[in-house]
C-alpha positions as CSV (number, residue, x, y, z in Angstrom):
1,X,0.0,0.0,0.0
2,X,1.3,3.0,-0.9
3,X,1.0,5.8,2.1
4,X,0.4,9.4,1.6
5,X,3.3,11.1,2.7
6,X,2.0,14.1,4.2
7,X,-0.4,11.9,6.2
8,X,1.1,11.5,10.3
9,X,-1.3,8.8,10.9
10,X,-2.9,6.7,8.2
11,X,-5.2,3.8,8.7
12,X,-6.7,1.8,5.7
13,X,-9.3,-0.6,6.3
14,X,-8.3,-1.7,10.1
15,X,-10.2,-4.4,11.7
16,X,-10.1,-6.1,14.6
17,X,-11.8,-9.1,15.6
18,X,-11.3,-10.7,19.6
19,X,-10.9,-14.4,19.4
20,X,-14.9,-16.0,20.4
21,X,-16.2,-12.6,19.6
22,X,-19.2,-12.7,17.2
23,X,-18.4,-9.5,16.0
24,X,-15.7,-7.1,15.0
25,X,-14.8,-5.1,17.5
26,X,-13.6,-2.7,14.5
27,X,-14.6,-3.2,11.0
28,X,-13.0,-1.6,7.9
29,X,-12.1,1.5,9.6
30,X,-10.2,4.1,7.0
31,X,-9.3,7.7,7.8
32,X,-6.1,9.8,7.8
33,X,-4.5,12.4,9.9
34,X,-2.4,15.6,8.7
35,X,0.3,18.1,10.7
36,X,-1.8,20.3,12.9
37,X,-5.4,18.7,12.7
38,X,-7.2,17.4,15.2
39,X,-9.4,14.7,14.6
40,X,-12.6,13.5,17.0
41,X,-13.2,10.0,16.9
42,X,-17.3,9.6,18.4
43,X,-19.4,7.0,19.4
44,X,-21.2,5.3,21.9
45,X,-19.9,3.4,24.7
46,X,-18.5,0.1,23.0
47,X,-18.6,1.2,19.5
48,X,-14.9,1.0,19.0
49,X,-13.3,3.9,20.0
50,X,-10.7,3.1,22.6
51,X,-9.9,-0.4,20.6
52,X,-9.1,2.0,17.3
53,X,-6.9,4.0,19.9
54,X,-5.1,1.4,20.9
55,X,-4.4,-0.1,17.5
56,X,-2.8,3.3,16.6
57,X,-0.8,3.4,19.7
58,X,0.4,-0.1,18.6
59,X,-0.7,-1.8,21.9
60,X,-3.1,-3.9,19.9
61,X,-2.7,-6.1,16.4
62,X,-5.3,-5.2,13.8
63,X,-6.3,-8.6,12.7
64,X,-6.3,-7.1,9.1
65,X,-6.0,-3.5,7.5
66,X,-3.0,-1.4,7.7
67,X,-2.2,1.6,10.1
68,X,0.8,3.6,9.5
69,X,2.4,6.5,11.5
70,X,4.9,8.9,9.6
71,X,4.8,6.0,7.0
72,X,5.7,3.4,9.4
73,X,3.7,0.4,9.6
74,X,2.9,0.2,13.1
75,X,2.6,-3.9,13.2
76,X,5.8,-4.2,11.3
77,X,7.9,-1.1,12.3
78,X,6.3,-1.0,15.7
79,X,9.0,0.6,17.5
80,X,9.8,3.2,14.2
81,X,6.3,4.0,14.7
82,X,5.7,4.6,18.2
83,X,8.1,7.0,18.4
84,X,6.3,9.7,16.9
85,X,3.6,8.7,19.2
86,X,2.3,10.5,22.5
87,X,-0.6,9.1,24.1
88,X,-2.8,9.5,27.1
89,X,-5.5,6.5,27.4
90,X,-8.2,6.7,30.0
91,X,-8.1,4.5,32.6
92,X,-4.6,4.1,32.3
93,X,-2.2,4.6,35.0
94,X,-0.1,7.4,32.6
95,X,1.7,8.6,36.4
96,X,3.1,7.4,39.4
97,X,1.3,9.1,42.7
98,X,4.2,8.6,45.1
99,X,6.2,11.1,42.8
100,X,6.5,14.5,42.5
101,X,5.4,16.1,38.9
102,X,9.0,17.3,38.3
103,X,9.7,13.1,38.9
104,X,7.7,11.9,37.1
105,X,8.6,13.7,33.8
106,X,12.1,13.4,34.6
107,X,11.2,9.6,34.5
108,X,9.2,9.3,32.2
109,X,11.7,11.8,29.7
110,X,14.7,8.8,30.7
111,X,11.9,6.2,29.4
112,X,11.7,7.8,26.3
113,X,15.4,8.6,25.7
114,X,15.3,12.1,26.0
115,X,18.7,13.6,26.5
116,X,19.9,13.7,29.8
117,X,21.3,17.1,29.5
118,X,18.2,18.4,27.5
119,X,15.6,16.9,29.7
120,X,15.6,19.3,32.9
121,X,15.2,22.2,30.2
122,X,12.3,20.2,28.6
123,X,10.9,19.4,31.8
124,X,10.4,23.4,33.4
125,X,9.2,24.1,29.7
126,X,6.5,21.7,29.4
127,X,5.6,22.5,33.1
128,X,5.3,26.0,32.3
129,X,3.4,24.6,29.2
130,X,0.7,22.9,31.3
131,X,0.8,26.3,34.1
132,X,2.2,23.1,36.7
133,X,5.6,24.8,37.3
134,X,5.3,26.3,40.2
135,X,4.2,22.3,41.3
136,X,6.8,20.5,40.4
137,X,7.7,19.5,43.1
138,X,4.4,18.5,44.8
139,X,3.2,14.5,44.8
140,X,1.5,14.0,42.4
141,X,-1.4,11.9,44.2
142,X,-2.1,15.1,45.7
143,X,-3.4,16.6,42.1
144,X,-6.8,17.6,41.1
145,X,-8.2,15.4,38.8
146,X,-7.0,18.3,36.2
147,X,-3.5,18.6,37.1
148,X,-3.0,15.1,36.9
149,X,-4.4,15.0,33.5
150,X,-2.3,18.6,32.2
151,X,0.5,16.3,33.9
152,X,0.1,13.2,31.8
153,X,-0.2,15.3,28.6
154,X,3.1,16.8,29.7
155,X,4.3,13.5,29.7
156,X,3.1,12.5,26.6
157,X,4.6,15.3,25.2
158,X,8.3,14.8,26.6
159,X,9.7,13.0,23.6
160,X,8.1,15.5,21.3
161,X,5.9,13.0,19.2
162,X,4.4,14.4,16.0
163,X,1.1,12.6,16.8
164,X,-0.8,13.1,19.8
165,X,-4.0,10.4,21.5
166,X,-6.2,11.8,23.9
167,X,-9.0,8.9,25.3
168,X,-11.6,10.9,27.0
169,X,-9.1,14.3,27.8
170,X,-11.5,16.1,30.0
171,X,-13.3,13.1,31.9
172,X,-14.0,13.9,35.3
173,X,-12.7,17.8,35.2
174,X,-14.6,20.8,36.1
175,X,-15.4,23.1,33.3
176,X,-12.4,25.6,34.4
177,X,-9.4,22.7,34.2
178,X,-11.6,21.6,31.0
179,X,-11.5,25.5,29.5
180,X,-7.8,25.3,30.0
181,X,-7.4,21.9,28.7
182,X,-9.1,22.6,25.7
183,X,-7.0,25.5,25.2
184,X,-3.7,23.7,25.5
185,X,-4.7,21.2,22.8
186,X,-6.1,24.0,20.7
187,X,-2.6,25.8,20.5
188,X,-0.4,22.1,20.4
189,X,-2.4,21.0,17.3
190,X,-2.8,25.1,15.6
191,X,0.8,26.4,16.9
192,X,2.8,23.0,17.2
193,X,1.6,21.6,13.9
194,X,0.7,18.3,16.0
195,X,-1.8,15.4,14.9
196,X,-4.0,14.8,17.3
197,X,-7.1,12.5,17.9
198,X,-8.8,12.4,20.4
199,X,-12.2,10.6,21.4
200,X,-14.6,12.6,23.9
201,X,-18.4,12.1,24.9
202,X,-17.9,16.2,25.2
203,X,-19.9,17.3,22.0
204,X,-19.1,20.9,22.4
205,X,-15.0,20.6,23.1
206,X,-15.8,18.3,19.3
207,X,-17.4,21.2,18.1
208,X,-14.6,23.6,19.0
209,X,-11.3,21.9,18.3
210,X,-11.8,19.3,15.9
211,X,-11.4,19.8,11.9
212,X,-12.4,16.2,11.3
213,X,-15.4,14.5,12.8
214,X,-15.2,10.5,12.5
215,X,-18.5,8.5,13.8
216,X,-18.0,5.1,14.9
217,X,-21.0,2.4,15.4
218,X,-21.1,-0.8,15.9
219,X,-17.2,-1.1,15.0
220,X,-18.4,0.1,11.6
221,X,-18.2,3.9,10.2
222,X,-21.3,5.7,10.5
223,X,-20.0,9.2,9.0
224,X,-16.7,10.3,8.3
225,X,-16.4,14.9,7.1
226,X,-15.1,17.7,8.1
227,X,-16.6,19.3,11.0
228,X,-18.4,22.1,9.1
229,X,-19.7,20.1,6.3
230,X,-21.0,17.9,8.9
231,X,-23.2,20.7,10.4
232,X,-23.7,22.2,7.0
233,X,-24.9,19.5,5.5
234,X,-27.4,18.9,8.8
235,X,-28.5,22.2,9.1
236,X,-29.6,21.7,5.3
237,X,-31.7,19.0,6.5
238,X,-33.1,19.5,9.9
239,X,-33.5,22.3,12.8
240,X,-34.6,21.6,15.8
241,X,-37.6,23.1,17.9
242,X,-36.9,24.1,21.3
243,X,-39.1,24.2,24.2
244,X,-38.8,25.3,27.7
245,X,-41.0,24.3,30.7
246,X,-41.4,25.7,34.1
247,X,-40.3,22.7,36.3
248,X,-40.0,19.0,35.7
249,X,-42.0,16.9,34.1
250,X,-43.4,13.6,35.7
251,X,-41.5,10.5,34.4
252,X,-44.7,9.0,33.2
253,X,-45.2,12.2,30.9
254,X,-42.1,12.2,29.7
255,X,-42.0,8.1,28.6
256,X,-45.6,9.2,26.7
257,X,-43.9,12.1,24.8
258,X,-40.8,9.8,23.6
259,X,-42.9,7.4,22.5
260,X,-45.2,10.2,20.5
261,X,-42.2,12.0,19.3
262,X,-39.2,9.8,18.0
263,X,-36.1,11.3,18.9
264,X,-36.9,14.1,21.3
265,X,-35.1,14.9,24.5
266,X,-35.8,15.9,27.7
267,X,-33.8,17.5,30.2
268,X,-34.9,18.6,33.8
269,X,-33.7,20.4,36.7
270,X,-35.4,21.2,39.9
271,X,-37.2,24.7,38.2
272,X,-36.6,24.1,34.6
273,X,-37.0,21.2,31.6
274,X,-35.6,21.8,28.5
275,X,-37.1,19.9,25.4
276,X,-35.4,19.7,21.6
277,X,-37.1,18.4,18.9
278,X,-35.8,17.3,15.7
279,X,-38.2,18.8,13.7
280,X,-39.6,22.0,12.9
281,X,-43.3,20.6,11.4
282,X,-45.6,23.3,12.5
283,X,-48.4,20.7,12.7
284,X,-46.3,18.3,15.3
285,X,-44.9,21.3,17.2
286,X,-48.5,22.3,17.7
287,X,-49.3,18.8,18.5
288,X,-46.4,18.8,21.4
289,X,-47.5,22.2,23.2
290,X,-50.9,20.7,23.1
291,X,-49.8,17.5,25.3
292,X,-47.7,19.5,27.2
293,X,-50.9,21.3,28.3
294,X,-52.5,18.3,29.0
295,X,-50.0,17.4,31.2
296,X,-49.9,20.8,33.2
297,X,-47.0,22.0,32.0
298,X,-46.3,25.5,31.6
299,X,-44.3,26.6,28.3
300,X,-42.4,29.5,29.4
301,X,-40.8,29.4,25.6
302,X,-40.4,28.1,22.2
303,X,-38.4,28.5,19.2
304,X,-35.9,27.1,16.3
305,X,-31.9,27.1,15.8
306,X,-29.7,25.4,13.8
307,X,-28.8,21.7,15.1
308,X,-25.5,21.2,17.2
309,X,-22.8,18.6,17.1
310,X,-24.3,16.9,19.8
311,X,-27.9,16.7,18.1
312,X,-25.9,15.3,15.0
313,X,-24.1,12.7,16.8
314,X,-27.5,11.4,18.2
315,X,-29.0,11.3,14.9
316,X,-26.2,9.6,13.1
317,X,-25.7,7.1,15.7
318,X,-29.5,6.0,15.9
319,X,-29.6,5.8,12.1
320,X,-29.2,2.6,9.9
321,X,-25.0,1.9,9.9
322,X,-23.5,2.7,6.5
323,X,-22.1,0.0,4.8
């Protein structure tokens, strides 16, 4: 096969089926990665996501199909390949609690042969990078959630890889580490020229950073575009009616007005329920307020905008697989 050379990360066809399984875990999965894009890899819980990750970072075979990093074959030029890889996998124990940050990257640079003259340098600057310098010498199992995760990108970052994995970068962070986070990949992909993919549940940090939007389902591709042809061609398609309603909605109401209305959400706090609707129908908006009444509810507003990422993402992935 021949590989595009411009392409960091290259995958063509990749499957992977577990021995006993009855299905691929990943089926025919092609897509390519360039110097300073960022690519989001989406899907539901078990579609294949972290198992595509992992076959990148070369810590699983592909049972057939071809990835290739900096146009190394990462099954056959593993070690070629890796190189140019940083990754930080959720779940993964990426540090070691008992050591200070400044210790762990100073470790972690050793694992991956930085020079030992170069890597105090490198360790204050990606410190500073991460705003965790004046930290450095605090354990690390005292962290935040978020400085443990800026402190595992540092470390990813060490060696200087041209290709960067993220698995689930903001889980669990509060939506100031997350703002900063976001940030930081923003400027290492746009100012750094890295390749990064990450995968997130986080529609709106999709939305923001990514230039390629990949859709996984099933182990199988649902959609595969660039992030504003993606919403482009949705918009051309569908907006969304929304409604808001003083309070909550009783559960029973709520299971009646899913099963009238395919696709709809609803989304309650103690003084306030938000409810989108894919569709913008006069007739079945009409319909809506009109069981809403029934019920009691009290429609404080209603209106139409374009869809969002995450509106997308839940359309794609309850629609038919493509083949």
């Amino acid at each position: 096969m021949v590989t595009d050379p411009e392409n960091f990360v290259e995958l063509n066809s990749v499957t992977k089926q577990y021995p006993g399984a009855p299905e691929s875990a990943v089926s025919h999965v092609s897509f390519s990665l360039r110097s300073g894009e960022v690519l989001a890899l989406l899907g539901p819980n078990g579609a294949g996501k972290t198992t595509t990750v992992k076959m990148i970072a070369g810590l699983i075979t592909p049972t057939s199909g071809v990835i290739t990093i900096k146009g190394h074959d990462i099954v056959r030029e593993r070690q070629k390949g890796i190189r140019h890889i940083g990754a930080v996998l959720e779940g993964a124990r990426n540090l070691y609690w008992r050591l200070s940050a400044g210790e762990n990257l100073r470790y972690f640079g050793s694992l991956r042969q930085v020079p030992r003259k170069q890597l105090p340098d490198r360790v204050d600057s990606l410190l500073s990078f991460v705003g965790l310098i004046d930290y450095k010498d605090r354990e690390v199992g005292r962290f935040s959630r978020g400085m443990q995760q800026k402190l595992a990108i540092a470390a990813a970052l060490l060696h200087d890889p041209d290709v960067l994995l993220l698995d689930e970068p903001t889980l669990g962070l509060d939506v100031q580490a997350a703002r900063q986070l976001e940030e930081s990949i923003a400027e290492l992909a746009h100012k750094s020229g890295k390749a990064i993919l990450l995968t997130t549940h986080v529609m709106d940090l999709a939305e923001k950073l990514a230039d390629q939007i990949f859709v996984i389902h099933q182990g199988q591709m649902v959609v595969h575009a660039p992030t504003h042809t993606l919403l482009e061609q949705y918009d051309a398609q569908r907006e969304v009616t929304e409604l808001q309603v003083e309070g909550e909605i009783n559960p029973a109401h709520v299971a009646s007005l899913q099963e009238a209305f395919p696709g709809i959400t609803v989304t309650s706090n103690d003084r306030l329920t938000h409810i989108v609707w894919p569709s913008i129908d006069q007739g079945k908006v009409i319909l809506l307020m009109s069981l809403l009444n029934e019920y009691g509810a009290t429609i404080l507003n209603v209106g139409r905008r374009r869809a969002r990422l995450e509106e997308v993402f839940l359309s794609l992935t309850e629609a038919e697989v493509v083949e």
